[in-house]
Backbone atoms as SQL, in Angstrom:
CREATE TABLE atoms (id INTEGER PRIMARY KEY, chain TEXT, resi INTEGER, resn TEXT, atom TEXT, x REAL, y REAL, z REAL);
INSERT INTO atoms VALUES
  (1, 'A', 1, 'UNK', 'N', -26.651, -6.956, -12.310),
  (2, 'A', 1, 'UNK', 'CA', -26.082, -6.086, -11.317),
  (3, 'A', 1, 'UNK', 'C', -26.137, -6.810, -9.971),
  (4, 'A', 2, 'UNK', 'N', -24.965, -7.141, -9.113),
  (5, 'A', 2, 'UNK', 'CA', -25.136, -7.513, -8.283),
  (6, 'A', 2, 'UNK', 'C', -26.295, -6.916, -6.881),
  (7, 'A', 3, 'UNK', 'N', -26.807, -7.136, -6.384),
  (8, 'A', 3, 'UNK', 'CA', -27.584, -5.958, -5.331),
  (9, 'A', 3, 'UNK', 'C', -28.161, -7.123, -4.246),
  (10, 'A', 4, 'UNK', 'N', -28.322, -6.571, -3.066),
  (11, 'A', 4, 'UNK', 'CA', -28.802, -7.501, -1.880),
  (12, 'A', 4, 'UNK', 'C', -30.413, -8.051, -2.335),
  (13, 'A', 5, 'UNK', 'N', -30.272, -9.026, -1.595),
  (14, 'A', 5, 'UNK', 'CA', -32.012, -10.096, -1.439),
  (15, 'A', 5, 'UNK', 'C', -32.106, -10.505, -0.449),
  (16, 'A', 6, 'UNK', 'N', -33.425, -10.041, 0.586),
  (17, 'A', 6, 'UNK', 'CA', -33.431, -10.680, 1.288),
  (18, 'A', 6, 'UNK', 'C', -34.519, -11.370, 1.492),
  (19, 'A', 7, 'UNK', 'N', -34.701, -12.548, 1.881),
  (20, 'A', 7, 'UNK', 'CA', -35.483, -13.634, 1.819),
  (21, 'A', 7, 'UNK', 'C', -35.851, -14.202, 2.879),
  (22, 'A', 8, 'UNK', 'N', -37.278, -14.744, 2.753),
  (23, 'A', 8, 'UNK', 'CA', -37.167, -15.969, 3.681),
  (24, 'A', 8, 'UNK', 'C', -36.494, -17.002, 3.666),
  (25, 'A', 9, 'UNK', 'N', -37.063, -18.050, 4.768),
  (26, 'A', 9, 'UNK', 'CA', -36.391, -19.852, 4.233),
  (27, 'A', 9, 'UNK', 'C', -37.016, -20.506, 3.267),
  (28, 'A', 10, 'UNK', 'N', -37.837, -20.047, 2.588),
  (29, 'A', 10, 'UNK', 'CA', -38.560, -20.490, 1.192),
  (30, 'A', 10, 'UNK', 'C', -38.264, -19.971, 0.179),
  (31, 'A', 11, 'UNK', 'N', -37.141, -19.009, 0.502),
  (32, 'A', 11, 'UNK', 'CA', -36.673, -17.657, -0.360),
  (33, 'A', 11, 'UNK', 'C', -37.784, -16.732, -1.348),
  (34, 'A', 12, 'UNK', 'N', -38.920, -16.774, -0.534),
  (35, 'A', 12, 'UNK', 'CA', -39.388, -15.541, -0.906),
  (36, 'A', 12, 'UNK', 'C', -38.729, -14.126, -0.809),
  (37, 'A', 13, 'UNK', 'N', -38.884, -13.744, -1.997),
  (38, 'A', 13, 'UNK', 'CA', -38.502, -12.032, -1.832),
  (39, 'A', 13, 'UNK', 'C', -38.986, -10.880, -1.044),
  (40, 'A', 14, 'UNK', 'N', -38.212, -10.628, 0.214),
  (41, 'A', 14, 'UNK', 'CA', -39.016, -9.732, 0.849),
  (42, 'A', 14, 'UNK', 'C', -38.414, -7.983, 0.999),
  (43, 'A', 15, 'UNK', 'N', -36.989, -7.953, 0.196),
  (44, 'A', 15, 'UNK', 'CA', -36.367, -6.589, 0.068),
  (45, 'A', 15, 'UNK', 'C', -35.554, -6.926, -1.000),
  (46, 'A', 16, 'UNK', 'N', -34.974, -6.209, -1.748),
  (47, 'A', 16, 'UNK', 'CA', -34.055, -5.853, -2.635),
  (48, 'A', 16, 'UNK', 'C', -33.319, -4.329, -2.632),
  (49, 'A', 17, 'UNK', 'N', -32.348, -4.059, -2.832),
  (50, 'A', 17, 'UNK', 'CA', -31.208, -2.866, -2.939),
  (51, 'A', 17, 'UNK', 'C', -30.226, -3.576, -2.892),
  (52, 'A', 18, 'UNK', 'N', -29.381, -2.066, -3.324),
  (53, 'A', 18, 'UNK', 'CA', -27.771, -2.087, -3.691),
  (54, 'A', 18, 'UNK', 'C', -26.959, -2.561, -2.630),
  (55, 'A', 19, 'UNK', 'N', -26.534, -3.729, -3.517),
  (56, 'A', 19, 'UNK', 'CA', -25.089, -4.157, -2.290),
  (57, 'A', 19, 'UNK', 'C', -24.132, -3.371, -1.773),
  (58, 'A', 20, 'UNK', 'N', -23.728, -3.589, -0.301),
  (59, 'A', 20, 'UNK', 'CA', -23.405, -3.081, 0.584),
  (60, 'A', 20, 'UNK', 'C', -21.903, -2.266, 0.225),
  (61, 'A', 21, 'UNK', 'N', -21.937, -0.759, 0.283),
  (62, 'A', 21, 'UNK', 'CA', -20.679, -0.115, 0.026),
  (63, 'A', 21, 'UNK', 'C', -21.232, 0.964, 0.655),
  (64, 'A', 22, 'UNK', 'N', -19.838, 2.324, 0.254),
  (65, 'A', 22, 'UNK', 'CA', -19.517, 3.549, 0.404),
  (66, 'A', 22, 'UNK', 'C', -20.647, 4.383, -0.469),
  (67, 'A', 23, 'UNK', 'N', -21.128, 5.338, 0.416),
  (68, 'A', 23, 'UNK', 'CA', -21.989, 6.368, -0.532),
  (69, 'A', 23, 'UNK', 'C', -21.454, 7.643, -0.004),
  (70, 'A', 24, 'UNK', 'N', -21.454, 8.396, -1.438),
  (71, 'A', 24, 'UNK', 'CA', -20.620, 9.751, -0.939),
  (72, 'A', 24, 'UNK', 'C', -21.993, 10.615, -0.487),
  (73, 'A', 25, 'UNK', 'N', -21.811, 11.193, 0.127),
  (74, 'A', 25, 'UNK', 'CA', -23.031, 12.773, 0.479),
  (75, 'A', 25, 'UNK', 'C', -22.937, 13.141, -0.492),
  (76, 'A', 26, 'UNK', 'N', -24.299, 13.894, 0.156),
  (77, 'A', 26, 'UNK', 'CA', -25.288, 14.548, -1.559),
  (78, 'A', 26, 'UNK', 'C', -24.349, 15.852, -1.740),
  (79, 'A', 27, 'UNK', 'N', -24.103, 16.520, -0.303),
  (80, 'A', 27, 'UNK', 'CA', -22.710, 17.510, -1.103),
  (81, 'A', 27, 'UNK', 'C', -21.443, 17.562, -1.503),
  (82, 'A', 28, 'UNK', 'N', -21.434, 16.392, -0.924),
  (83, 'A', 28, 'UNK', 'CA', -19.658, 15.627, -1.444),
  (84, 'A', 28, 'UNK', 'C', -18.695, 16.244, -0.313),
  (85, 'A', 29, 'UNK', 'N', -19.290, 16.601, 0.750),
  (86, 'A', 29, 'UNK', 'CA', -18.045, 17.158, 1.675),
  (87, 'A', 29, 'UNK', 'C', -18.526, 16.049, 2.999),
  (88, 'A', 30, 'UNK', 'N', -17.171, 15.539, 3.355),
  (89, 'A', 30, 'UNK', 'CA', -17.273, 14.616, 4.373),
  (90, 'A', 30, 'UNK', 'C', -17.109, 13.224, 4.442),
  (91, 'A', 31, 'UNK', 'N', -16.630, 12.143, 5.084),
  (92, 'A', 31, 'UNK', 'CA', -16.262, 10.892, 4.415),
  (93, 'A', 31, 'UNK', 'C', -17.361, 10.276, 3.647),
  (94, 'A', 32, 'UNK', 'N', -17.038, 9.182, 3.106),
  (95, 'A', 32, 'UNK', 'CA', -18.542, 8.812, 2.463),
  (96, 'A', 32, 'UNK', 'C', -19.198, 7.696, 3.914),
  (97, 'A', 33, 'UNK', 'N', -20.239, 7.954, 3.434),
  (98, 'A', 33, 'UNK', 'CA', -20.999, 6.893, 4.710),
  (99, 'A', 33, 'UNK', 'C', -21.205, 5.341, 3.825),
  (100, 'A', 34, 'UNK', 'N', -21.541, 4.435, 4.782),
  (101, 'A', 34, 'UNK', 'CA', -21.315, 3.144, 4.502),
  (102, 'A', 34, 'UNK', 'C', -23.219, 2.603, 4.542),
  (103, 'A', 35, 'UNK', 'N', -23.466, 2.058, 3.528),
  (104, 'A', 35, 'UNK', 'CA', -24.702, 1.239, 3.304),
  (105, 'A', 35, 'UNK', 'C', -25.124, 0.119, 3.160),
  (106, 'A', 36, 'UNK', 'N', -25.840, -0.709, 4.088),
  (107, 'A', 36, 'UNK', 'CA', -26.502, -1.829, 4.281),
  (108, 'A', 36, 'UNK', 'C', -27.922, -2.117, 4.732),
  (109, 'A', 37, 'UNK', 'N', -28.474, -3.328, 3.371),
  (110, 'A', 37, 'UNK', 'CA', -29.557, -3.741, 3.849),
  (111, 'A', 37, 'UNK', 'C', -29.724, -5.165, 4.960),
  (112, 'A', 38, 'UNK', 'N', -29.732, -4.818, 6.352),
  (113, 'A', 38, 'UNK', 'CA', -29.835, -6.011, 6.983),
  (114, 'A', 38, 'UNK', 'C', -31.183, -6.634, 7.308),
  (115, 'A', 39, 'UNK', 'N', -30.993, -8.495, 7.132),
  (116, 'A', 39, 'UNK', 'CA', -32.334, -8.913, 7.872),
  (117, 'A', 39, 'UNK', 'C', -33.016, -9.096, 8.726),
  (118, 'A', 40, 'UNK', 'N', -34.127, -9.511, 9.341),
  (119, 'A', 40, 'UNK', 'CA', -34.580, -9.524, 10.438),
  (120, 'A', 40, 'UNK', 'C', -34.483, -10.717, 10.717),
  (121, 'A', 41, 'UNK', 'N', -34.669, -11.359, 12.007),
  (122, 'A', 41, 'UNK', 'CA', -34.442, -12.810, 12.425),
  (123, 'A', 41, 'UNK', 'C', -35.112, -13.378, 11.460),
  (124, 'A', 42, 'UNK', 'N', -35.001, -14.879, 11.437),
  (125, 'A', 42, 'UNK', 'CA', -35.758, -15.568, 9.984),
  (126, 'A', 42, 'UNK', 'C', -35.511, -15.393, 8.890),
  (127, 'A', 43, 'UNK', 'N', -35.281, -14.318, 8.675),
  (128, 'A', 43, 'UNK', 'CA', -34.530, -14.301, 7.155),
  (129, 'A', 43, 'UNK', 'C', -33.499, -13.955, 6.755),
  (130, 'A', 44, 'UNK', 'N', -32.807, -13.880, 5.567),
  (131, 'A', 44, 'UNK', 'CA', -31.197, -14.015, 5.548),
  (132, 'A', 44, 'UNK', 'C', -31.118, -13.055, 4.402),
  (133, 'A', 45, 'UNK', 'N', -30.056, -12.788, 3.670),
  (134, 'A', 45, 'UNK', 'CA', -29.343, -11.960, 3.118),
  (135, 'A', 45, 'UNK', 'C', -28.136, -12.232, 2.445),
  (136, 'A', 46, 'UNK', 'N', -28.320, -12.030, 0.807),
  (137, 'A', 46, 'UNK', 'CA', -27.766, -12.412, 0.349),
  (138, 'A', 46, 'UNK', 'C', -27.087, -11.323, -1.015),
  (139, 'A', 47, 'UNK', 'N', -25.751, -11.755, -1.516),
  (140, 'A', 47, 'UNK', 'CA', -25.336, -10.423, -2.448),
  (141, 'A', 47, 'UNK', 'C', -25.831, -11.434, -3.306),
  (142, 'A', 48, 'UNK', 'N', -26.469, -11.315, -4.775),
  (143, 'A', 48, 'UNK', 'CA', -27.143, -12.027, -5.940),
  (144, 'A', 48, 'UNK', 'C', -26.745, -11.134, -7.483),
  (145, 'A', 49, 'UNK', 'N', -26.246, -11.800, -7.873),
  (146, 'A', 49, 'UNK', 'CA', -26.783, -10.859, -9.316),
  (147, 'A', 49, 'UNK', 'C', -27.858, -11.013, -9.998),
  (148, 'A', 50, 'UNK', 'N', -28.617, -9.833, -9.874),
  (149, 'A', 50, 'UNK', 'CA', -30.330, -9.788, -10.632),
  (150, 'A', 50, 'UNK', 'C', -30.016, -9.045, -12.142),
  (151, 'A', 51, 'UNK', 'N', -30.941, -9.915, -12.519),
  (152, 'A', 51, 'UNK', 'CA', -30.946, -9.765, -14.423),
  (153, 'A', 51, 'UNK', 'C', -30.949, -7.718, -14.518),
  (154, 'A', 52, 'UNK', 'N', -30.490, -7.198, -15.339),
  (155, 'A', 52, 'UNK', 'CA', -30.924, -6.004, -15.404),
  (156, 'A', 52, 'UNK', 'C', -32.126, -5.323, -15.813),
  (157, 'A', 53, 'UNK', 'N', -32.634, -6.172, -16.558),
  (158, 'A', 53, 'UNK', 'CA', -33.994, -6.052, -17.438),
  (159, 'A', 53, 'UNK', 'C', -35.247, -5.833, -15.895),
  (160, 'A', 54, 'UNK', 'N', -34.639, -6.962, -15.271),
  (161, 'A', 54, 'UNK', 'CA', -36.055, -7.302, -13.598),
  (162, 'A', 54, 'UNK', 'C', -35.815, -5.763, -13.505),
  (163, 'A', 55, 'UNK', 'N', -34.267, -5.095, -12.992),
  (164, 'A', 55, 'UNK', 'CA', -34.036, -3.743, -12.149),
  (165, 'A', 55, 'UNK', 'C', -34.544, -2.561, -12.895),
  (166, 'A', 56, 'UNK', 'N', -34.808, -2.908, -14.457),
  (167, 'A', 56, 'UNK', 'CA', -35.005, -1.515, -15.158),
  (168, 'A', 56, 'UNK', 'C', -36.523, -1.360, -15.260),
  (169, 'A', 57, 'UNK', 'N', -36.863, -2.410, -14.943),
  (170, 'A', 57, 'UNK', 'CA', -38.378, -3.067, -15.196),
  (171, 'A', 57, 'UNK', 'C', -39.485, -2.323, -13.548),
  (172, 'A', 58, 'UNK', 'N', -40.200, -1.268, -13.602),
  (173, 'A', 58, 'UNK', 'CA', -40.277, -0.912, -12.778),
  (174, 'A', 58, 'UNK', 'C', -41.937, -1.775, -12.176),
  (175, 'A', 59, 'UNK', 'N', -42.892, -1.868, -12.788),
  (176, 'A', 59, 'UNK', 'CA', -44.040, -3.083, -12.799),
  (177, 'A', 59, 'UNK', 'C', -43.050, -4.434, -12.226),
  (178, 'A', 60, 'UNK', 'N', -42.184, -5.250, -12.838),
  (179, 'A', 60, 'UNK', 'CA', -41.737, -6.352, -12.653),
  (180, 'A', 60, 'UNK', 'C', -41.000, -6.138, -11.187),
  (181, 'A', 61, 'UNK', 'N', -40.052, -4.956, -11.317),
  (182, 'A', 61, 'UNK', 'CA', -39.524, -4.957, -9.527),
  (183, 'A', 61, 'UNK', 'C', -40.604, -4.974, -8.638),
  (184, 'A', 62, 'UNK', 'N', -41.694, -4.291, -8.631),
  (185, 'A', 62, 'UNK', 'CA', -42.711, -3.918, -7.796),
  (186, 'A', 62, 'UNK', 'C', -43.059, -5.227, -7.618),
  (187, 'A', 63, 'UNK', 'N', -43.258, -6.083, -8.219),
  (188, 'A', 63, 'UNK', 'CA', -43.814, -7.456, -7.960),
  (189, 'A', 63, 'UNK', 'C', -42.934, -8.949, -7.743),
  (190, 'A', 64, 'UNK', 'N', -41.614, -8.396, -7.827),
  (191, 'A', 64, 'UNK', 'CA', -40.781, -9.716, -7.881),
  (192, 'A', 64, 'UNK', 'C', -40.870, -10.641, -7.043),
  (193, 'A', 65, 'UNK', 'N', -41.564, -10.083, -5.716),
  (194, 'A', 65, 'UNK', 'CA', -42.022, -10.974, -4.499),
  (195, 'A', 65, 'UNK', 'C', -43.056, -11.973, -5.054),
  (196, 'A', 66, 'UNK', 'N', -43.983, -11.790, -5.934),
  (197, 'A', 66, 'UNK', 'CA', -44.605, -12.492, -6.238),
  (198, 'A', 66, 'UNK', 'C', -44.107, -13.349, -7.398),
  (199, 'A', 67, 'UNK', 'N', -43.606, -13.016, -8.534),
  (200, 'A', 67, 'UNK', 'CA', -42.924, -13.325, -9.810),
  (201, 'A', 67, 'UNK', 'C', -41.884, -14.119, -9.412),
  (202, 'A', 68, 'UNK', 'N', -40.952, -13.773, -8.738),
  (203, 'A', 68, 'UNK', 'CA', -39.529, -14.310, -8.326),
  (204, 'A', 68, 'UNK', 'C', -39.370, -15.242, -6.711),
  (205, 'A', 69, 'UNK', 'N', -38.368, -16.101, -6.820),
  (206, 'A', 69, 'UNK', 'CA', -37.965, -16.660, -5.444),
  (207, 'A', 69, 'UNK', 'C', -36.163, -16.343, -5.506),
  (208, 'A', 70, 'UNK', 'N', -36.033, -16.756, -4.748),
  (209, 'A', 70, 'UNK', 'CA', -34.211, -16.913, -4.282),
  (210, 'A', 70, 'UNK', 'C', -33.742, -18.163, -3.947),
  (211, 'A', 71, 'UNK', 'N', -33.229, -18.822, -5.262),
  (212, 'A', 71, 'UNK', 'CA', -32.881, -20.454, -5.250),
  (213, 'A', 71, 'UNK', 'C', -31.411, -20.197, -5.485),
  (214, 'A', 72, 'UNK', 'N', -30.859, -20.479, -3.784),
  (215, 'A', 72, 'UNK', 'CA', -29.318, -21.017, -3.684),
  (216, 'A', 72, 'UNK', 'C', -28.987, -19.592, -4.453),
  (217, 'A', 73, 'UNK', 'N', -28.074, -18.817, -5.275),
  (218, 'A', 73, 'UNK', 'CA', -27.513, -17.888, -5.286),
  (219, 'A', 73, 'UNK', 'C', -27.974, -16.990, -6.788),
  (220, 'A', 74, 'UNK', 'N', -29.292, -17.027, -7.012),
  (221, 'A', 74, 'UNK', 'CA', -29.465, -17.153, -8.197),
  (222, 'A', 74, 'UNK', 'C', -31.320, -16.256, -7.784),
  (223, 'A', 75, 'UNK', 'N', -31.852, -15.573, -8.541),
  (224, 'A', 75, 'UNK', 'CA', -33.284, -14.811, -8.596),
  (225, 'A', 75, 'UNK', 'C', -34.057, -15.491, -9.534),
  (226, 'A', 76, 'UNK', 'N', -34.816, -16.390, -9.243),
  (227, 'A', 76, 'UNK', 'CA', -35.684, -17.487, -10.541),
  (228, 'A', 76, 'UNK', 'C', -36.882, -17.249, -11.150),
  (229, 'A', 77, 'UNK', 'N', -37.607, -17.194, -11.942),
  (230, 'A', 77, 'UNK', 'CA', -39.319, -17.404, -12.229),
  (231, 'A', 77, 'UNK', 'C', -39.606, -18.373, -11.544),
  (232, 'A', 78, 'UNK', 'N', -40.653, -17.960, -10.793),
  (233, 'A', 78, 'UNK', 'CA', -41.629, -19.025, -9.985),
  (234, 'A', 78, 'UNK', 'C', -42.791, -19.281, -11.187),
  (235, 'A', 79, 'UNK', 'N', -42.619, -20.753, -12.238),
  (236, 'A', 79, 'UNK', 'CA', -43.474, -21.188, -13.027),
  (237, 'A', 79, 'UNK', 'C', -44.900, -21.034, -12.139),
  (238, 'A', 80, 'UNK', 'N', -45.564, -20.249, -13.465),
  (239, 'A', 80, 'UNK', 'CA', -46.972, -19.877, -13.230),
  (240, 'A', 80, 'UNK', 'C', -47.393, -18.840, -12.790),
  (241, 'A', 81, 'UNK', 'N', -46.258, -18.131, -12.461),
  (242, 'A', 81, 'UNK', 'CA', -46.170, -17.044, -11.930),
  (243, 'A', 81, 'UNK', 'C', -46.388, -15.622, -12.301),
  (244, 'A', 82, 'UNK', 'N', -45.291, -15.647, -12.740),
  (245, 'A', 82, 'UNK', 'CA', -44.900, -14.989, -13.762),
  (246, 'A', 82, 'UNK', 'C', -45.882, -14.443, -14.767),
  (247, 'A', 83, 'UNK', 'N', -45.909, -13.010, -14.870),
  (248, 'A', 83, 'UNK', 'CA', -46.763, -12.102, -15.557),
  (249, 'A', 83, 'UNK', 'C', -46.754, -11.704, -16.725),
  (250, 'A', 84, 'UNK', 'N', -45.519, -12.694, -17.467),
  (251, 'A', 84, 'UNK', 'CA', -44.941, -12.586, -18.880),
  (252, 'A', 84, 'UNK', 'C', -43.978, -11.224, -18.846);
């Protein structure tokens, strides 16, 4: 699923959510509003596609900062890391 990452310059993981679109209201009356995760100076932001298994995986999301980096356009195992 594609969804935002945002990272340092070492591409540590420091946020993840849904790439940037239209969300309708919870009552459905009114335009839809528009959603983005932006970064803070130093770090950047990127649209990525993350495995679905990481997103369904609620232990593994909680920790991907530690488990995972952000190499060039891609969400990796950081060997040794990784919690199986």
């Amino acid at each position: 699923m594609k969804c935002t990452v945002i990272s340092d310059e070492r591409g540590k993981i420091i946020a993840i959510g849904p790439a940037p679109g239209p969300v309708e209201s919870s009552d459905g009356a009114g335009p839809a509003l528009w959603h983005e995760i932006l970064p803070l100076e130093g770090q950047t932001s990127q649209i990525v596609d993350v495995p679905d298994d990481l997103l369904n995986d609620a232990e593994q999301l909680a920790n991907l900062h530690q488990t995972h980096r952000l190499h060039g356009d891609k969400v990796e195992t950081v060997d040794g890391l990784a919690t199986g």
